[in-house]
C-alpha positions as CSV (number, residue, x, y, z in Angstrom):
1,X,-4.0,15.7,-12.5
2,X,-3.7,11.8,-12.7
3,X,-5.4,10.4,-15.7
4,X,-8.7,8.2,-15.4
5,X,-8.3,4.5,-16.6
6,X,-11.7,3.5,-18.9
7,X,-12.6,0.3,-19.0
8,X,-11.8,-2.7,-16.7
9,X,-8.9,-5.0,-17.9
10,X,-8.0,-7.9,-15.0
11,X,-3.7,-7.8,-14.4
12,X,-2.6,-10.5,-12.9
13,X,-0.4,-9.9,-10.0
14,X,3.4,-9.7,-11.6
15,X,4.6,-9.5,-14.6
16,X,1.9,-6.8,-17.1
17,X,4.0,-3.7,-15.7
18,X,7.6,-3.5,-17.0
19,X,9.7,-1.7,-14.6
20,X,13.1,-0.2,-15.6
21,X,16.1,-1.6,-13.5
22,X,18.0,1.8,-12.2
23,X,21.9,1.8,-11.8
24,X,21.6,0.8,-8.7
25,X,19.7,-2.3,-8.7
26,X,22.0,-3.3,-12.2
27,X,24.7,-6.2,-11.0
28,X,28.0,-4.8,-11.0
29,X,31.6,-6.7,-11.8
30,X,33.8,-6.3,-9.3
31,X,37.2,-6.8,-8.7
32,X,38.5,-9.9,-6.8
33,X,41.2,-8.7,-4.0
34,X,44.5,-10.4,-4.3
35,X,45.1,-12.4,-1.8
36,X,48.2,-11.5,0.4
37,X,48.3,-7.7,-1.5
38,X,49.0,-6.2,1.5
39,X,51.7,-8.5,3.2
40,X,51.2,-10.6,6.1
41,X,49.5,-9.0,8.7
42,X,50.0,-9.8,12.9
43,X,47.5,-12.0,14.8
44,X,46.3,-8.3,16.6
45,X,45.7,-6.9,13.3
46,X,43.1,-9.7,12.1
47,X,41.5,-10.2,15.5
48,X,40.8,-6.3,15.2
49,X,39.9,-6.3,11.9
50,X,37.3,-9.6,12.8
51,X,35.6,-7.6,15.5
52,X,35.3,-4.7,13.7
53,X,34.1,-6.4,10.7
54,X,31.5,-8.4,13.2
55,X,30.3,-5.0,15.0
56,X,29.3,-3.7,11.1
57,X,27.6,-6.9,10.5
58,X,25.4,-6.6,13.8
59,X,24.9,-2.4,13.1
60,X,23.8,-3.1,9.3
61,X,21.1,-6.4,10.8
62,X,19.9,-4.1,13.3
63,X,19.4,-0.6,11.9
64,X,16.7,-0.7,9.3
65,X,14.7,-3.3,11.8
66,X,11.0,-2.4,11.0
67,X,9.8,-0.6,14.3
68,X,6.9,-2.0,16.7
69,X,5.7,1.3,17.4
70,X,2.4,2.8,16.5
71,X,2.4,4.6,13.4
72,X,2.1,8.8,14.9
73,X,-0.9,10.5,14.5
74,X,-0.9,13.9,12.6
75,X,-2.5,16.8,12.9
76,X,-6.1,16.7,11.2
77,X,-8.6,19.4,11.7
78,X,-11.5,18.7,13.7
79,X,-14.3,19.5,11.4
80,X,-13.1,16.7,9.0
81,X,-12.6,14.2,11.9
82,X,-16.6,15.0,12.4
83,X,-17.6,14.9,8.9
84,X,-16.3,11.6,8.8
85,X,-17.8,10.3,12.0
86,X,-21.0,11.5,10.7
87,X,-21.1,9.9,7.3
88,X,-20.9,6.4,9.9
89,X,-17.0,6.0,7.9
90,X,-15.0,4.3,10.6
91,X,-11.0,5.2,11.4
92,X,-8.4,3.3,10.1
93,X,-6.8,0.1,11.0
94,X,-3.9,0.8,13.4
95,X,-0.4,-0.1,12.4
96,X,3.1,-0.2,13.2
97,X,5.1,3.0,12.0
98,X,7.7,0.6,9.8
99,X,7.2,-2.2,8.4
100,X,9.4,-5.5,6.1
101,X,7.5,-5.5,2.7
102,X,6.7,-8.4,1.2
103,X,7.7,-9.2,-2.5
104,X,4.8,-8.5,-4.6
105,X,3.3,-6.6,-2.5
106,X,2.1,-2.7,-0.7
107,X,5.2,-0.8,-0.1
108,X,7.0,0.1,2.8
109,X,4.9,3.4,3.1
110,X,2.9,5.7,5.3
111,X,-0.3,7.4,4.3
112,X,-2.3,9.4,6.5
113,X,-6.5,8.8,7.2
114,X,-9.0,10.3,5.4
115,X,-10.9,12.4,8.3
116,X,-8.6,11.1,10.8
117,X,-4.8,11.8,12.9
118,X,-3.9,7.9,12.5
119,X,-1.3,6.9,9.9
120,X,-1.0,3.5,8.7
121,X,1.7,1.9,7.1
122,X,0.4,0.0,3.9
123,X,2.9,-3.1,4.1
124,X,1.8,-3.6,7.6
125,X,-1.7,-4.7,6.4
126,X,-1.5,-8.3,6.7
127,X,-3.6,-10.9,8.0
128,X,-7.1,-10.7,6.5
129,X,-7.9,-10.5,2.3
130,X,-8.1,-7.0,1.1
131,X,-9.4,-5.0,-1.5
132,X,-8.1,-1.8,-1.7
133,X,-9.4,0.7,-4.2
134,X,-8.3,4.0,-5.4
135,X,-10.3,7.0,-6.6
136,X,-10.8,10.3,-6.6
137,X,-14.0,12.7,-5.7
138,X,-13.1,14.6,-9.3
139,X,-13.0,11.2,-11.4
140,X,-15.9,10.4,-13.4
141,X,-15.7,6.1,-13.8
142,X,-14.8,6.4,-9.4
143,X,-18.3,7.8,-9.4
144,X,-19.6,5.0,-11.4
145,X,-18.3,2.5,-9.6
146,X,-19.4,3.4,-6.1
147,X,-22.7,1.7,-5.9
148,X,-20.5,-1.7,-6.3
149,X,-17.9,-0.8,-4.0
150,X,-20.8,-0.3,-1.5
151,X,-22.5,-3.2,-2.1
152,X,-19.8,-5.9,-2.4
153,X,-18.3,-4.2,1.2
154,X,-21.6,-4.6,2.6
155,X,-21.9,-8.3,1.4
156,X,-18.1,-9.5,2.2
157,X,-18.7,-7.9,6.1
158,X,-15.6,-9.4,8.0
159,X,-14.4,-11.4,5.4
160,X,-12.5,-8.7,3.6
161,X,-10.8,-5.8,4.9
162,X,-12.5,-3.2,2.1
163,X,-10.4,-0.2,2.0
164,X,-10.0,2.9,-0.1
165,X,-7.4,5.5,-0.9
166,X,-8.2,8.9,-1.7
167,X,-6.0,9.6,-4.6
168,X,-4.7,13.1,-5.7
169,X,-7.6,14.7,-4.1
170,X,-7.4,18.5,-3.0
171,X,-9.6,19.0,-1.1
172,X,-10.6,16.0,1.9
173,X,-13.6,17.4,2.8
174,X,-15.3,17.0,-0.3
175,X,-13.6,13.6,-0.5
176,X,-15.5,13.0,2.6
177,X,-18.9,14.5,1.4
178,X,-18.6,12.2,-1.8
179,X,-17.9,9.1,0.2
180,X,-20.7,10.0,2.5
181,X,-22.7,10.2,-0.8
182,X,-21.6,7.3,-2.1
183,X,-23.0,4.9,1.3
184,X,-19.5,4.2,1.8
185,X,-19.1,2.7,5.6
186,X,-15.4,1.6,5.3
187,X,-12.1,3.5,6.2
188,X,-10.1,5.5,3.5
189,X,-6.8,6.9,3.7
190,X,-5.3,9.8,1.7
191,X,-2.8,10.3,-0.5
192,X,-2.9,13.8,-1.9
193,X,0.6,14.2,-2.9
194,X,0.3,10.7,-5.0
195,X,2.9,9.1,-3.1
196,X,1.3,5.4,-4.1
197,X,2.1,5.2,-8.2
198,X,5.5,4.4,-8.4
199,X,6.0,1.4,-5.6
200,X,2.5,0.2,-6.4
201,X,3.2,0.7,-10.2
202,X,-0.3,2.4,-11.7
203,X,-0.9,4.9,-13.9
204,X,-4.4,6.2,-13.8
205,X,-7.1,5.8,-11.2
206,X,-9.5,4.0,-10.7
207,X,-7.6,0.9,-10.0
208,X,-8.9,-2.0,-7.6
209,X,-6.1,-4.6,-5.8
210,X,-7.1,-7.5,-4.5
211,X,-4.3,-8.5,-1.5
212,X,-4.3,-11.7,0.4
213,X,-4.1,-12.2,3.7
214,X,0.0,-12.4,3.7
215,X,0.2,-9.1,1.5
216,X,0.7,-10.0,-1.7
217,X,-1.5,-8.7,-4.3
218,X,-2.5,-11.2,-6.1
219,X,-5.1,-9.1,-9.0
220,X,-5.4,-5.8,-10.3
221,X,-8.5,-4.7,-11.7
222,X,-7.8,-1.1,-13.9
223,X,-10.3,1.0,-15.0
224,X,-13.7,1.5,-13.3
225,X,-15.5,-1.7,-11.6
226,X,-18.0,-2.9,-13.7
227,X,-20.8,-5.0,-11.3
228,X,-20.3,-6.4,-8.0
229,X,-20.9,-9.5,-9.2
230,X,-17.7,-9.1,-10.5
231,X,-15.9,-8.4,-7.4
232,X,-17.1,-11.3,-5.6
233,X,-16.1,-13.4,-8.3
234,X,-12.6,-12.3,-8.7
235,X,-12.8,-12.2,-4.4
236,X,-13.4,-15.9,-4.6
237,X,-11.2,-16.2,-7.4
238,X,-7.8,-14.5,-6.2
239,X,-8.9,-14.1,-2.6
240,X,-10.0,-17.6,-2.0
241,X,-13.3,-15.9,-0.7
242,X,-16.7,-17.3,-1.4
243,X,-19.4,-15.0,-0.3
């Protein structure tokens, strides 16, 4: 089980996280190819060689082309997809199945909804200011913060997209009976198998991003949330929000 982060220390989007460069990503020398090694080749040869070498060009720009098509829905049992329509917690935004991600900011990755058959595609959500904030029904400073998630969603209303992830959790229907709990009225999607830590680079929940409208995220806030006042100043502050 993840661990719980104490305490709330403010990362800058960038550069507090090291990350390790695999073998891969590492520059490699190369070789230069001597010109003429192979002799002097006939006019057929090149022109061949051109339009093969133009119809991998056009194959490689076209085949990892993020995809316009709704995200599929999954299969979701219909008790929690009432549980969540009772607690008032609405579905989640709609999204393209693929989508480019922006440097700096949510991966290129589908998570499923919390009490729902929609998936969404996290580097899809663009065009409003988020704040997106993981937890967990099992972890202690998650239940702490609650009242100030609540309260700062109620206050930013359509000015922020407020959205949670349901981190490492077992069990979605208690997730859902927390949330409920908790007053929570905004969607939350799930990610029991913790698929979120390594491309968005945390450690221990809970953690708080704060995400412009263009996908970047521009603040982490680690450890539990400490007042709303808080939030709405770090919302105006890296969000350009003033509520």
């Amino acid at each position: 089980m993840p661990r719980t982060a104490s305490g709330l220390r403010g990362v800058p989007a960038g550069g507090v996280v090291p990350q390790l460069r695999r073998g891969s990503d590492r520059p490699r020398g190369g070789r230069r190819a001597r010109a003429g090694a192979a002799g002097v080749r006939g006019v057929g040869s090149s022109a061949g060689a051109a339009a093969a070498s133009l119809a991998l060009l056009l194959a490689g720009c076209t085949a990892g082309a993020p995809s316009s098509e709704p995200a599929p829905d999954r299969r979701v049992e219909p008790a929690l997809v009432a549980q969540r329509e009772a607690a008032g917690i609405p579905d989640c935004p709609e999204t393209p199945a693929s989508a480019t991600a922006v440097e700096g900011g949510l991966p290129d990755l589908l998570l499923g909804c919390l009490g729902s058959g929609r998936q969404v595609n996290l580097a899809a959500l663009r065009g409003k200011p988020m704040i997106i904030n993981f937890w967990a029904q099992w972890c202690a400073p998650c239940r702490l913060e609650a009242p100030h998630l609540k309260e700062f969603a109620a206050r930013a209303g359509d000015d922020v997209l407020v959205l949670g992830v349901d981190f490492a959790d077992p069990d979605p229907a208690l997730a859902l009976e927390f949330a409920s709990e908790a007053g929570w009225t905004y969607p939350h999607l799930t990610d029991p198998l913790k698929q979120t830590a390594g491309p968005v680079r945390f450690q221990g929940i809970p953690i708080t991003l704060y995400v412009d409208a263009e996908g970047v995220i521009a603040y982490r806030a680690i450890g539990g949330i400490a007042s709303t006042e808080q939030m709405v100043k770090d919302a105006d502050t890296f969000l350009g929000v003033r509520l």
